[in-house]
C-alpha positions as CSV (number, residue, x, y, z in Angstrom):
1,X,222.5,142.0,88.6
2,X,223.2,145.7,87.4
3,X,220.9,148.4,86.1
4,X,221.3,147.9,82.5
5,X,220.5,144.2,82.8
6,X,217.3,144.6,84.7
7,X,216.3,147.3,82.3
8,X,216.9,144.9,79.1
9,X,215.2,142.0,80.8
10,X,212.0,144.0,81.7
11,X,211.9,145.8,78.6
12,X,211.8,142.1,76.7
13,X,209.2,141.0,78.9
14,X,207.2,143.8,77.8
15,X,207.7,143.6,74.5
16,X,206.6,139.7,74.6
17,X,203.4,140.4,76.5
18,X,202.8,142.6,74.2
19,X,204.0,140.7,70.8
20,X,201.7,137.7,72.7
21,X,198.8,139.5,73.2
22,X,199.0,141.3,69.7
23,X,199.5,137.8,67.9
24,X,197.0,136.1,69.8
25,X,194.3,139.1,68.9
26,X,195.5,138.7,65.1
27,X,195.2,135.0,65.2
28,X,191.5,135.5,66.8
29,X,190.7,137.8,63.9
30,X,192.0,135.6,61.8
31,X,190.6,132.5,63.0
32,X,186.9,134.1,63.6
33,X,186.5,136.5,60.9
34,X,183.8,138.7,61.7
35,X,184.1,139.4,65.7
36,X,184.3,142.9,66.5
37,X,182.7,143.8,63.1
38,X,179.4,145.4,63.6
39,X,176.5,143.7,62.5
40,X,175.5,144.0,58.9
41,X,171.9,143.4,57.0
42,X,171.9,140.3,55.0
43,X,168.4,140.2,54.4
44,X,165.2,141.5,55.7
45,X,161.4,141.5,55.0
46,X,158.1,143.6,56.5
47,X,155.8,142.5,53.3
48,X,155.4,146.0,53.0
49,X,156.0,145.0,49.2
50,X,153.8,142.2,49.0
51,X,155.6,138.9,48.0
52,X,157.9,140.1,45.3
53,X,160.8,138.6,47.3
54,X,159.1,135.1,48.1
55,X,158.4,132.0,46.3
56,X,156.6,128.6,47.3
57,X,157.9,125.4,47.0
58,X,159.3,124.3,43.7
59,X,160.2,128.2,42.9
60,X,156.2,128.9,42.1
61,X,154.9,132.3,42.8
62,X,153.3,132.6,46.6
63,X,149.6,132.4,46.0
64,X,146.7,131.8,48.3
65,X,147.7,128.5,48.8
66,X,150.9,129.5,50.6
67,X,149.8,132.5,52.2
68,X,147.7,135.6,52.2
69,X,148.7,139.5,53.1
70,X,147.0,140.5,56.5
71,X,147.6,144.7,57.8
72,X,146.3,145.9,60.5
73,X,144.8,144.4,63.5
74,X,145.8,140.6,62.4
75,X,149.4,141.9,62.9
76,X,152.4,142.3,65.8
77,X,151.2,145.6,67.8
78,X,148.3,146.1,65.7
79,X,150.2,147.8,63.0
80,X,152.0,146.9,59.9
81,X,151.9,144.3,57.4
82,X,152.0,140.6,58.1
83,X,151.5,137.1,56.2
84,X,149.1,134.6,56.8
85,X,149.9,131.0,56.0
86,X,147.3,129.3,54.0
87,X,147.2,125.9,55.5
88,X,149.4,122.9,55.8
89,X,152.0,121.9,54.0
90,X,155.8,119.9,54.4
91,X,159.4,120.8,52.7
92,X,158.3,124.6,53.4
93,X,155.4,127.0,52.4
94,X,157.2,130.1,51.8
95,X,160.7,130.8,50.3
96,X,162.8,133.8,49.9
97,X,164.2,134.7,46.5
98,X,167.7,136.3,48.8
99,X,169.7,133.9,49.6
100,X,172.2,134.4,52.8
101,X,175.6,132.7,53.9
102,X,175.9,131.7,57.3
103,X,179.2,129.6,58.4
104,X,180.3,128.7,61.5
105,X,183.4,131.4,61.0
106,X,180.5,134.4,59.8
107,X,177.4,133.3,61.3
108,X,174.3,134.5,60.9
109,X,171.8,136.3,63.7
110,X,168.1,135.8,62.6
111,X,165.0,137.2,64.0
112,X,161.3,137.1,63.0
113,X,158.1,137.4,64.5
114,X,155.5,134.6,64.4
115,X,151.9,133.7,65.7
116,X,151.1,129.8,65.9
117,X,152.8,126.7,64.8
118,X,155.1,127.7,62.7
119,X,158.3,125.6,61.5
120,X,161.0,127.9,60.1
121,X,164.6,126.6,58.7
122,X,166.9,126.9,55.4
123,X,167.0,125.7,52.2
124,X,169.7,125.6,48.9
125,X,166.5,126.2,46.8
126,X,162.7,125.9,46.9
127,X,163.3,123.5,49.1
128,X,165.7,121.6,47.6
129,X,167.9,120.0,50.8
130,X,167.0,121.9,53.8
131,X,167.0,121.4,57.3
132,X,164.6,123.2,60.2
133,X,166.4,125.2,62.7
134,X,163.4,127.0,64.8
135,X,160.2,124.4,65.0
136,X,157.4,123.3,68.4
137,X,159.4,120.6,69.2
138,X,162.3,119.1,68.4
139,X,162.5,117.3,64.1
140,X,164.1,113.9,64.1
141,X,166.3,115.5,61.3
142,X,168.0,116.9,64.8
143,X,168.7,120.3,63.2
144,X,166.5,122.3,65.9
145,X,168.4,125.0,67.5
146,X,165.4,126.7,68.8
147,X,162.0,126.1,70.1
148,X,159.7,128.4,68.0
149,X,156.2,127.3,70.1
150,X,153.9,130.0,71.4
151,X,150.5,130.4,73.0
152,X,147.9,130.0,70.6
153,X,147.0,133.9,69.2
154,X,150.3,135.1,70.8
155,X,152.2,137.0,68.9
156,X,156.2,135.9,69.9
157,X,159.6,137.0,68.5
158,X,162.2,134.0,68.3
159,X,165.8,135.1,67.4
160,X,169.1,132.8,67.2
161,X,172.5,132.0,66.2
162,X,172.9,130.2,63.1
163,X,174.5,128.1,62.8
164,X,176.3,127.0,66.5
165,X,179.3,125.4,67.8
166,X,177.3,123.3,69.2
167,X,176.0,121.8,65.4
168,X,179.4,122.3,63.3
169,X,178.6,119.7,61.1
170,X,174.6,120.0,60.6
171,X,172.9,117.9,58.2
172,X,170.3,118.6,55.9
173,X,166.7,117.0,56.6
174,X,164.9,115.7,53.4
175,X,161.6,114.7,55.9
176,X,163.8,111.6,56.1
177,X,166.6,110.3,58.6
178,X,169.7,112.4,57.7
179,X,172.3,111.4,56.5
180,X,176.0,111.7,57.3
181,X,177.5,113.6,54.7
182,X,174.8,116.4,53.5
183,X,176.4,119.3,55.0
184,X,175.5,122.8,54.0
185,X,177.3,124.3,51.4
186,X,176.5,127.6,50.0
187,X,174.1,130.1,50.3
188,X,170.8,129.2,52.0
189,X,167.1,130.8,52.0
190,X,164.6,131.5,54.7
191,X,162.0,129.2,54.2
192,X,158.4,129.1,56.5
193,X,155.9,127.2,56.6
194,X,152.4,125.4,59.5
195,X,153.5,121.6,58.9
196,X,150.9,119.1,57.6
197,X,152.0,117.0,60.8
198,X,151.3,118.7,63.2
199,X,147.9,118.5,65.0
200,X,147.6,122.4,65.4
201,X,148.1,123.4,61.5
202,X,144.0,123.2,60.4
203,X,143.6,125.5,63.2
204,X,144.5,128.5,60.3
205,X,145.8,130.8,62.7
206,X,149.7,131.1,61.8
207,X,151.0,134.2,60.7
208,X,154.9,135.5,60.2
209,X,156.1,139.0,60.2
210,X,159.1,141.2,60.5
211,X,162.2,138.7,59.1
212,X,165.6,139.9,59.9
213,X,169.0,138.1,58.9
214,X,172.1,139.6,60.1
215,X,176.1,138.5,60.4
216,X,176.5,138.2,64.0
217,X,178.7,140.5,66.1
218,X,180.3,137.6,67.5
219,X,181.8,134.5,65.4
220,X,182.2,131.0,66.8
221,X,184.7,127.9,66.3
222,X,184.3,124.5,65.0
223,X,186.3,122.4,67.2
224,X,188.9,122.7,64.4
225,X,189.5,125.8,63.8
226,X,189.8,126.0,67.8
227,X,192.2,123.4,68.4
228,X,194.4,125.4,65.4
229,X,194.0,128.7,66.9
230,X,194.8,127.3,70.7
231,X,198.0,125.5,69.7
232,X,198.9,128.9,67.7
233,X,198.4,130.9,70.7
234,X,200.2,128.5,73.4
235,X,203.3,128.5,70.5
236,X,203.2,132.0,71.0
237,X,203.1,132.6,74.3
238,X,205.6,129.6,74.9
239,X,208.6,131.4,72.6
240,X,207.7,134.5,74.6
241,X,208.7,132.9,77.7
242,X,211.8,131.0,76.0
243,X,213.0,134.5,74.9
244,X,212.9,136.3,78.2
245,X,214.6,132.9,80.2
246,X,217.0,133.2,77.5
247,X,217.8,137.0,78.0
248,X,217.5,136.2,82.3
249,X,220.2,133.6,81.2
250,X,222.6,135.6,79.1
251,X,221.6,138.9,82.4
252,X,222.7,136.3,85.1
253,X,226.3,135.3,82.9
254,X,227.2,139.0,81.8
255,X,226.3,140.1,85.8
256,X,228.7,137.4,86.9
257,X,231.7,137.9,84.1
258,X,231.0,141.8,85.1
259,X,232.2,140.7,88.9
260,X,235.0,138.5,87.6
261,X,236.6,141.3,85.4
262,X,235.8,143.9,88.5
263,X,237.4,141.4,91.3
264,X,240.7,141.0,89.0
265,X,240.9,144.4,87.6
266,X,240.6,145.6,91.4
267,X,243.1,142.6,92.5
268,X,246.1,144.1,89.9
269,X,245.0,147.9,90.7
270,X,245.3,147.5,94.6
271,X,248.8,146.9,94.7
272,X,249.2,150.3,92.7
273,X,247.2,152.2,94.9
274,X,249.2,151.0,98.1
275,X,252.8,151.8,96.4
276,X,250.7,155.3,95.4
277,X,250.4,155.9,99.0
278,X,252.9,154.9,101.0
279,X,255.1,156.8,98.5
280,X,252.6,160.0,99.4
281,X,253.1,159.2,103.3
282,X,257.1,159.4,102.8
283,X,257.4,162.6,100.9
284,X,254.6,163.9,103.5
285,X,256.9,162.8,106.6
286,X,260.3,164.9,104.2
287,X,257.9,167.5,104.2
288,X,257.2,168.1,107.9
289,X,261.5,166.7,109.0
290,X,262.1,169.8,106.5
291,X,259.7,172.2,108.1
């Protein structure tokens, strides 16, 4: 195979690595939206403002019913500003008026600090349908992505992903069997509350602090958008490799016509070049009979 021919095949193999990996980082982008981003504040609360941004259930303002401001000692560290829950309740205590959107293609990253049995999860309104994402133990509505128990008078941070691969299609709970069908749509709010279920909610020590919602570095896949983006990316990669064979192909032909056109063009020429010098060797032999 000559020079030029190698250097066209292995500059096109390059250059299809390349337009691969470029396509399959687009497609990725594409496909998962917010990976690579850095994270951004969607919504975040240290009650150094009191409740202004909360509601209880039904939209009401929070009162002592829902939950009290603690500083101080009763809070994380020793230091800041907390709330107390006031007692037990179901379909949430506390509501925040901002809501957030969290997809499987932009999800969400949320973080709070709690003390006792608290139930946390999201709501379309106050509550509205809802589902419960970090509880003790795990809510037959089967929306539990994290286990939010602690040590009684432990003060414990619980942060996740919301919401997961592994729940692409989570349903809403209505404190009822869910239902197929009640997928989330739309914003959602943060929503708290000590359930009326549980054994441990007269105990009156639950407190939250320190709420954080943020759109997570990394996006995942539903099992949709996955299967798309893999046959995308193995379409890509396979015309990369149909290009090169195809140049290999067209390398190997033009190598072999090259060796054709050489063996005949030499095969005509050779004849010449004998005449040439036997004609040389004959004036060379008058030459020396003369001398």
């Amino acid at each position: 195979m000559s020079l030029p021919c190698y250097s066209r095949l292995l500059l096109l193999l390059v250059c299809s690595l390349l337009l691969g990996a470029v396509e399959g980082t687009q497609l990725l982008g594409t496909d998962e939206g917010t990976q690579g981003e850095p994270s951004r504040v969607l919504f975040e609360e240290h009650f150094t403002n009191g409740f202004v941004g909360w509601r209880g259930k039904d939209g009401v303002p929070v009162h002592a019913k829902n939950a009290t401001l603690m500083t101080g000692l009763a809070c994380p560290n020793g230091v800041g500003t907390c709330m107390k829950f006031g007692g037990c309740t179901w379909q949430g205590g506390v509501f925040s008026i901002t809501p957030v959107l969290c997809t499987l293609e932009q999800p969400c990253t949320v973080s709070f600090w709690h003390r006792g049995t608290v139930w946390q999860g999201f709501a379309d309104g106050f509550a509205g349908r809802h589902l419960w994402t970090a509880v003790p133990s795990p809510d037959k509505g089967g929306g539990q992505i994290v286990s939010s128990s602690t040590s009684p008078g432990v003060w414990k941070q619980t942060v996740y992903q919301f919401p997961t691969a592994a729940q692409p299609n989570f349903i809403w709970d209505n404190d009822k069997p869910a239902a197929p069908g009640l997928k989330i749509v739309g914003p959602v709010h943060f929503m708290a509350e000590v359930y009326g279920e549980d054994p441990n909610c007269k105990n009156k020590d639950a407190f939250l602090a320190d709420v954080r919602i943020t759109r997570s570095r990394v996006s995942q896949q539903s099992p949709e958008v996955a299967s798309v983006y893999n046959l995308k990316r193995k379409i890509s990669w396979r015309m990369c490799i149909t290009a090169a064979a195809v140049v290999a192909m067209v390398c190997i032909l033009l190598t072999r016509l090259d060796k054709h056109i050489l063996a005949k063009a030499r095969s005509e020429t050779e004849p010449l070049y004998a005449a040439r010098g036997h004609s040389v060797r004959s004036n060379l032999q008058q030459y020396h009979s003369y001398a």
